[in-house]
N, C-alpha and C positions, 0 to 999 in steps of 0.2 A: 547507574541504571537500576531503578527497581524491577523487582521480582517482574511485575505483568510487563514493563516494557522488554524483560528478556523474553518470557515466553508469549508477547505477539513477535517481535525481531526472526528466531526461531522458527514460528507457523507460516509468516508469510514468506520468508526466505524459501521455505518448501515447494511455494505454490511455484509452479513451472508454464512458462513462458510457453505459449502453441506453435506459435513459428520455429524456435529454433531444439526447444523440449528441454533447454535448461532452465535451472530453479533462479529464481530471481536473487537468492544468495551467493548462486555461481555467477550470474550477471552482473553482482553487485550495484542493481536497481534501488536496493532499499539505500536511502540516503541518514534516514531517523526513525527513531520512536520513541514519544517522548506521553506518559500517563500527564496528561494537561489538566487533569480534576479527578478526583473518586470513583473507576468504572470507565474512565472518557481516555480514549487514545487519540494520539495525532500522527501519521505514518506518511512520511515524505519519501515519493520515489520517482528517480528520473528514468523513464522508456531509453531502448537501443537508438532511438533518432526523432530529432526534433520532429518529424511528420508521421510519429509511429501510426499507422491505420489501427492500431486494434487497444490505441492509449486508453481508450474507456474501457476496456472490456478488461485489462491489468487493473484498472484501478478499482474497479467495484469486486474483483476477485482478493484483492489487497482487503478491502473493506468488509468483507461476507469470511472473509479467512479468518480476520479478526475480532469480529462478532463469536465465532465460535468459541473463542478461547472463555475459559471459567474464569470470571471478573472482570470481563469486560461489557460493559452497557453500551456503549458508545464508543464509535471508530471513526475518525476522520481522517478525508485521506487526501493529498495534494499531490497532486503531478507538478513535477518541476519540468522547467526545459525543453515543453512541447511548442508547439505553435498554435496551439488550443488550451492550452492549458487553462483558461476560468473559466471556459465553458465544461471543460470537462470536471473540474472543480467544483463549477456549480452544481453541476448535473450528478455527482458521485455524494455529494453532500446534504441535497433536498432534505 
């Protein structure tokens, strides 16, 4: 794992879950993260349940978490395991 894959792994683990108030590190959501090019992250994570209602709103806080971190330019983020998941894919990755 390089350096920025540990400290996005780290920041978005922190970001916490509104329904139940644990961190997505406790929920063990984050599935990856893999620095895919110079700056450009790739952050794989599966929701509490295939019909999670609030799947987008995890994944663009996954994505906005990640952005903040120093060296990073670019964040992509895929939900795994939804029953949405390309459209929320698409829609998290525009």
């Amino acid at each position: 794992m390089t350096e920025l894959e540990d400290k996005v792994r780290v920041e978005v683990g922190k970001v916490q879950d509104p329904e139940t108030g644990q961190t997505f590190e406790e929920m063990q959501m984050i599935q990856s993260v893999k620095e895919t090019a110079p700056g450009t992250v790739t952050v794989e994570f599966v929701p509490t349940s295939p019909f999670c209602p609030i799947a987008f709103k995890l994944a663009t806080d996954i994505r906005d978490t990640a952005k903040t971190i120093s060296g990073v330019e670019k964040a992509v983020v895929y939900c795994r395991g939804h029953a949405m998941e390309e459209q929320i894919n698409d829609m998290t990755n525009k």
